[in-house]
C-alpha positions in Angstrom: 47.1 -20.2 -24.4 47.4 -16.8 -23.0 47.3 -16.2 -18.9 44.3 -15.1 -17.6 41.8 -16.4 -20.3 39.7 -18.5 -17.4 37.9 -14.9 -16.4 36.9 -13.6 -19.9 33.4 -13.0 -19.4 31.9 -16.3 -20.9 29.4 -18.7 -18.7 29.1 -22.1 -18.8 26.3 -23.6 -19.3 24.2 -23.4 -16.2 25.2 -20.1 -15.7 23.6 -19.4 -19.0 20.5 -21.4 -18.0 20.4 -19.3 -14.4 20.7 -16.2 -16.2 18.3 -16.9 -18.7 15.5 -18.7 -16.2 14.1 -15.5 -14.8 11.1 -16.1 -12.8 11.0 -20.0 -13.3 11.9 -22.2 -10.5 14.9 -24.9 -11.2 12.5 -27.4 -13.2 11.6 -24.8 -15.3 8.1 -23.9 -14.3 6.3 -20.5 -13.0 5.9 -20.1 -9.6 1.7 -20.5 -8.6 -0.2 -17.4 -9.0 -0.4 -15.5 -5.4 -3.5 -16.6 -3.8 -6.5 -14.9 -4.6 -8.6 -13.2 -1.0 -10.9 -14.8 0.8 -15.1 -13.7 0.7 -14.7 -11.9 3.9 -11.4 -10.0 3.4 -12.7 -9.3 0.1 -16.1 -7.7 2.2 -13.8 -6.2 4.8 -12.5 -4.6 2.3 -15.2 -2.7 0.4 -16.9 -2.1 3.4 -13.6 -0.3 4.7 -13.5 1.7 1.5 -16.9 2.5 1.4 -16.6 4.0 4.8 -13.5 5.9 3.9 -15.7 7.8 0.8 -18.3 8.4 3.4 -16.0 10.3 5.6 -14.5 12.3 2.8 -17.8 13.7 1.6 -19.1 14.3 4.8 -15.4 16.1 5.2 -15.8 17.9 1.8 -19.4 19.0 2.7 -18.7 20.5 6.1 -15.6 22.5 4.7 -18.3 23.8 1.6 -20.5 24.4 4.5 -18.2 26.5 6.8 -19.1 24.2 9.6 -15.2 23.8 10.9 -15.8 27.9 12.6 -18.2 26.6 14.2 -17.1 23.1 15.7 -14.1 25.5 16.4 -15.9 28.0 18.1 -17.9 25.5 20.4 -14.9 23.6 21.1 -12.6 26.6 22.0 -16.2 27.7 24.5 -16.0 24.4 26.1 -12.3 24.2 26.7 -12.0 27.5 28.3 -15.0 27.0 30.6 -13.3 23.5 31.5 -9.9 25.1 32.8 -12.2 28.3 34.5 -11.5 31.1 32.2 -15.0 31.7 30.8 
């Protein structure tokens, strides 16, 4: 027998059953589905993304509308007569 031979490479056999498992637990049976969400987080949620599509319109339609000059105009009016200067 040659020196060395212990390391060649090969498993035994529950290395190869390890290695070949993959997503099974040790008895050999998938793991349970990930729990599904609750009624409310599952509202929470489409109310929170049906707000989020609100806002972007209303972003969308004040940029199309050129109301941001505005808003910035009035805003840069009020913060100047706050500190004095107008």
């Amino acid at each position: 027998m040659m020196a060395g031979t212990e390391g060649s490479g090969r498993q035994t056999g529950t290395q190869e059953a390890k290695a070949t498992s993959g997503t099974r637990t040790p008895r050999g049976r998938k793991p349970p589905p990930p729990p599904r969400p609750s009624a409310s987080a599952r509202r929470r949620l489409t109310v929170g993304l049906l707000v989020f599509v609100v806002f972007a319109a209303l972003v969308v339609a004040g940029l199309a509308l050129d109301e941001f000059q505005s808003v910035l105009a009035n805003a840069a009016t009020i913060c100047l007569s706050c500190i004095g200067i107008q």
